[in-house]
N, C-alpha and C positions, 0 to 999 in steps of 0.2 A: 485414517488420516489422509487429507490430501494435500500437495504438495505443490507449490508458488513461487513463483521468483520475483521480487520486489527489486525494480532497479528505479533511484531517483531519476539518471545513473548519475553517479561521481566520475570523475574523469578529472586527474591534473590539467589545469590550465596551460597553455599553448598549441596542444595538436586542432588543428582545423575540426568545424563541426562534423565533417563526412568522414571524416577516421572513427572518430567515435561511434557514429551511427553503424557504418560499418563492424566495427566490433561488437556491439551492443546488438546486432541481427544476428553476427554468428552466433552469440549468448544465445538470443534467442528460437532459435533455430535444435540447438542443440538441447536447450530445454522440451521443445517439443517431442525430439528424439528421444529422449528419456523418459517422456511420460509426462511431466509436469502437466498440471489442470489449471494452471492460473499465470499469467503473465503481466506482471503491474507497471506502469512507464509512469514518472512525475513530470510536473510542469514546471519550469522556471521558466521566467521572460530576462531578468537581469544579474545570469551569473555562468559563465563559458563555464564552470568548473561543474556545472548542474545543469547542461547545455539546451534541454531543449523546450522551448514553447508551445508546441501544438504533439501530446502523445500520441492522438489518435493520429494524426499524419502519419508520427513513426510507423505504429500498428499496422497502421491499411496498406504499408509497404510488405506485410507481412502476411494479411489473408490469403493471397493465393500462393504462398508457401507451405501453408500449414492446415491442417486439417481436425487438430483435438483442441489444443489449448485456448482458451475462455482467456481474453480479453480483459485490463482492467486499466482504467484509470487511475491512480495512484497517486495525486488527483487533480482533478479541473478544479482550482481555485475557484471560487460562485464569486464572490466579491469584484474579481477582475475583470468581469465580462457581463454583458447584457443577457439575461435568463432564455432569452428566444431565438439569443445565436446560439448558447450551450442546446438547447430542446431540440434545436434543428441540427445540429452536429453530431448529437448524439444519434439521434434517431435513423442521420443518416446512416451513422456507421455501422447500427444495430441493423440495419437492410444489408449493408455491403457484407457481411459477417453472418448474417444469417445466425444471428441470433449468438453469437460469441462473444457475449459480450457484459462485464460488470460499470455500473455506473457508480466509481469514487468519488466525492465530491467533499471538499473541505474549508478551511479557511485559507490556507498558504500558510506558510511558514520563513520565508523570508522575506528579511527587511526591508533589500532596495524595491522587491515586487510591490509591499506594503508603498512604497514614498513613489513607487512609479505611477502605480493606480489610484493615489492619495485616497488608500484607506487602512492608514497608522492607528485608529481605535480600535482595541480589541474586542470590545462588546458590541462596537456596531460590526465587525466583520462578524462577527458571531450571528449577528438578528440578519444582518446579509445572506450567510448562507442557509437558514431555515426559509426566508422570505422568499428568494431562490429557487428555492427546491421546491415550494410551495406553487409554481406560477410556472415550473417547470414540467409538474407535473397534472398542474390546471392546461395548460398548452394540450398536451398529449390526452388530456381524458375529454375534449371537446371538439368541434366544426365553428366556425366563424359562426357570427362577430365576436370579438374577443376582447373584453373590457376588464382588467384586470389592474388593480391601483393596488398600491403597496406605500412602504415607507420610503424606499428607496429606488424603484422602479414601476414605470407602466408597460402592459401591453397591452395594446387596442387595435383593431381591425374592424373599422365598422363601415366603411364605406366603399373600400373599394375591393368587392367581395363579387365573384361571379362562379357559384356553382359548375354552370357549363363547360364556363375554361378552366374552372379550378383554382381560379385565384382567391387569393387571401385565406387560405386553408394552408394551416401548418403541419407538415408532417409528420405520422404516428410511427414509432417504433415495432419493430420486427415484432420483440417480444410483450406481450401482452398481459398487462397491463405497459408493461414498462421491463426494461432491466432492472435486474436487483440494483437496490441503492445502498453503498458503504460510504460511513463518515470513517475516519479516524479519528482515536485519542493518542493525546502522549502525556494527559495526567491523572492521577489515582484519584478514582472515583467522580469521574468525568459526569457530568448530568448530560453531557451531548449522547454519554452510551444510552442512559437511561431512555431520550428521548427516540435515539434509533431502536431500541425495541419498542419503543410504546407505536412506533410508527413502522413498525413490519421490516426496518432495512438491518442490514447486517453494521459490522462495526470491525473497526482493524485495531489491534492495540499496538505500537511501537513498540522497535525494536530495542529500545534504551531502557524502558522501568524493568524495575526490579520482578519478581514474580508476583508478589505481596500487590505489589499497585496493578498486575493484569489481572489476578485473580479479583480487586476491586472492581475491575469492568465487567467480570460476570456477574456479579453480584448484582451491579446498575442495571445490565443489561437483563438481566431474571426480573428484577423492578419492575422494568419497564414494561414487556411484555405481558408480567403481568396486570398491571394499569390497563392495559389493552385487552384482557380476557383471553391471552394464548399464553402456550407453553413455550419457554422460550427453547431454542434449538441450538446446538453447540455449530451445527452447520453454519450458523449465520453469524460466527464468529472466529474470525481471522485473526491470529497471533503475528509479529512477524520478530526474526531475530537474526543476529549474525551467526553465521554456520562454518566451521569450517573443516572439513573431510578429510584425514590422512592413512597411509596405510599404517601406522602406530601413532602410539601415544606422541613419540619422543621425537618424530617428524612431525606432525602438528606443533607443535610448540615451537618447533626449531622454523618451519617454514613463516608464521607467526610473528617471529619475533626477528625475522630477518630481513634486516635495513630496505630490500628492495620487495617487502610484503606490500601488497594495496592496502593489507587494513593499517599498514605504519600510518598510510597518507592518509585515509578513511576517517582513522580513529584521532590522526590527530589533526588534522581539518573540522572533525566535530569538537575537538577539547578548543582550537583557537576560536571556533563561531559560536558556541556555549560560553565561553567563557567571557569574551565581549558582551554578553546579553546577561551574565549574573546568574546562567544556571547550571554550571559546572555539575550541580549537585545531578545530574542525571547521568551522568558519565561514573559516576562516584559509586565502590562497593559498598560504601554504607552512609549515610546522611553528614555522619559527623567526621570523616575523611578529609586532611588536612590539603588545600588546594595546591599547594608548594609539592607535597609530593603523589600529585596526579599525574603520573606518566603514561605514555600512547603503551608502554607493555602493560603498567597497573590496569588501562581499562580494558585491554585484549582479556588478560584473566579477568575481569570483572563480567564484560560484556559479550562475550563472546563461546559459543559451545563449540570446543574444539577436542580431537583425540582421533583417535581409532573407529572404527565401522560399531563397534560395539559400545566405546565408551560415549560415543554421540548417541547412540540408541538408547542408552541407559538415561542419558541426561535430559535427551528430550521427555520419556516415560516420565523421569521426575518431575520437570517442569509442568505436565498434561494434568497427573496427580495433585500440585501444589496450585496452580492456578485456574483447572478446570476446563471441560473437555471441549478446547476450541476445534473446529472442525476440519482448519486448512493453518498448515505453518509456511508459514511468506522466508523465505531465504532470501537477505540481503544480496545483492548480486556486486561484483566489484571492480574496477577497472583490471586490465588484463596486461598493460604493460611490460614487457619483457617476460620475465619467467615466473609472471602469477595467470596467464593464461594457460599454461600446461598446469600449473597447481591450482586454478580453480576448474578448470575441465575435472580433474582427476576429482577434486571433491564435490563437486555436485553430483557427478557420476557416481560414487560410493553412495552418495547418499540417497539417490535414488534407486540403485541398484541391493542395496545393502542396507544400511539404515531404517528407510520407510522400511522394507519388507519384515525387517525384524521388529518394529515398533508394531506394526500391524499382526503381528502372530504372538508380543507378548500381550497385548490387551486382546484377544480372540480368546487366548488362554485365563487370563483374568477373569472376561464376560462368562465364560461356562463355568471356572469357579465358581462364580459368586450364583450361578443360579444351583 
């Protein structure tokens, strides 16, 4: 199994942008130190609490820091931008990175980004980001002129085009064909999984549903691939969840559940922005879970795989079993405020040091079982 760190990032409102960033490099930094294989940054344009607009920016502060960990977008909202500035950004980065690099791409997910870019329908951001990715990837498989109509965008290049100098030729990425391409879901039985396997890209599932609703993304996603005439691959499927590491059970819990935890803020930052929007139910251990008493500890035990080196190793094997063999698990990563930077170091660190290694020698021990 390989191992991810998924930072939107969260960050209490008031510290200035460069503090965060700051923190959120050391995060990352020390994820590289520990091995991780995947680094995921999200976009916001209009919310301090989800600070940053341009991830790759972040990232490219980071390639000459770092040397293993793969790059990802987590994601370039398509809807909010013109398809030929995301093809050329990408591609640049995919040069500067030498090839480090996942291309996430989705719809967005908050509000005020929806009312900034005025695109509040959900079905047209939906046909936006295939339209998107379709014209993104027309870009990248062609040489001028470039005549490409859509529903909601063009790109043309047809006259002022010069071989010799190079102009009007759009930049091809590193990797060839292209970087892998990941959508996310965050609901059960998504047709967007289905259609990322029929179209070769990977798929991320959130860190909110239940196992029942991830395991339905494999399901779509076997669909899909199949539709396409391949097998579908567990590699090409990203789980992500909140994790969190302690040296026992009964420290996990306690650090948890203690007033100055990030996921106090985390967990209940997601119950007040769910619950304005009427979907409380994904925060909820069971559908019919009364909303009056939905508390940030109720969905800590709900949402969250917390214990010991071994009782996280156990729960993740369970999870891999009930929903099926995703290939990389994304760990939510969290603000670091006071004294949850020393307690998220220490659990990330468990769980890359200890955790993974035991997950990976009980399913080595399984696989010769079973043959």
């Amino acid at each position: 199994m390989r191992l991810g760190l998924f930072m939107m990032p969260l960050h209490p409102p008031g510290p200035p942008m460069h503090e965060h960033v700051e923190q959120d490099t050391t995060k990352a930094l020390l994820a590289e130190e520990l091995g991780f294989d995947e680094l995921w940054i999200g976009e916001h344009f209009s919310a301090i609490s989800e600070p940053y607009p341009s991830p790759l920016m972040f990232m490219a502060n980071l390639i000459p820091q770092t040397k293993n960990i793969t790059f990802a977008t987590g994601v370039i909202n398509l809807p909010n931008r013109h398809p030929a500035v995301v093809a050329g950004e990408i591609a640049q980065f995919d040069h500067m990175s030498k090839g480090r690099l996942i291309f996430g791409a989705g719809t967005g997910s908050l509000g005020s980004d929806y009312e900034l870019f005025q695109v509040t329908d959900a079905e047209a951001r939906t046909r936006m980001l295939f339209e998107s990715l379709s014209m993104i990837k027309q870009i990248w498989s062609q040489d001028p002129p470039y005549t490409i109509e859509g529903e909601f965008w063009q790109a043309n290049i047809q006259k002022a085009i010069s071989e010799e100098l190079g102009l009007g030729y759009m930049p091809k990425p590193y990797q060839q064909p292209h970087p892998q391409i990941c959508i996310p879901a965050a609901t059960p039985g998504s047709d967007n999984v289905r259609r990322a396997g029929a179209e070769g890209w990977g798929t991320i599932s959130s860190g909110l549903m239940t196992a029942s609703g991830v395991q339905s993304h494999w399901s779509q996603f076997r669909k899909g691939c199949e539709e396409a005439g391949r097998e579908a691959d567990g590699n090409n499927w990203r789980v992500s969840r909140n994790v969190f590491v302690a040296p026992t059970d009964e420290e996990a819990e306690h650090r948890l559940k203690d007033l100055r935890s990030a996921y106090q803020h985390y967990l209940g930052y997601m119950r007040t922005v769910l619950g304005n929007i009427g979907k409380l139910v994904a925060l909820k251990p069971s559908p019919d879970f009364p909303d009056s008493d939905l508390t940030v500890d109720t969905i800590i035990d709900a949402k969250v795989i917390s214990g010991s080196p071994r009782t996280v190793a156990d729960k993740i094997l369970a999870l891999r079993e009930q929903a099926g063999p995703f290939g990389t698990l994304l760990v939510t990563g969290v603000d670091w405020t006071g004294v949850n930077a020393e307690w998220e170091r220490e659990s990330l660190t468990l769980l890359a040091r200890e955790v993974i290694p035991m997950v990976t020698a009980e399913e080595k021990q399984q696989l010769v079982a079973a043959q």
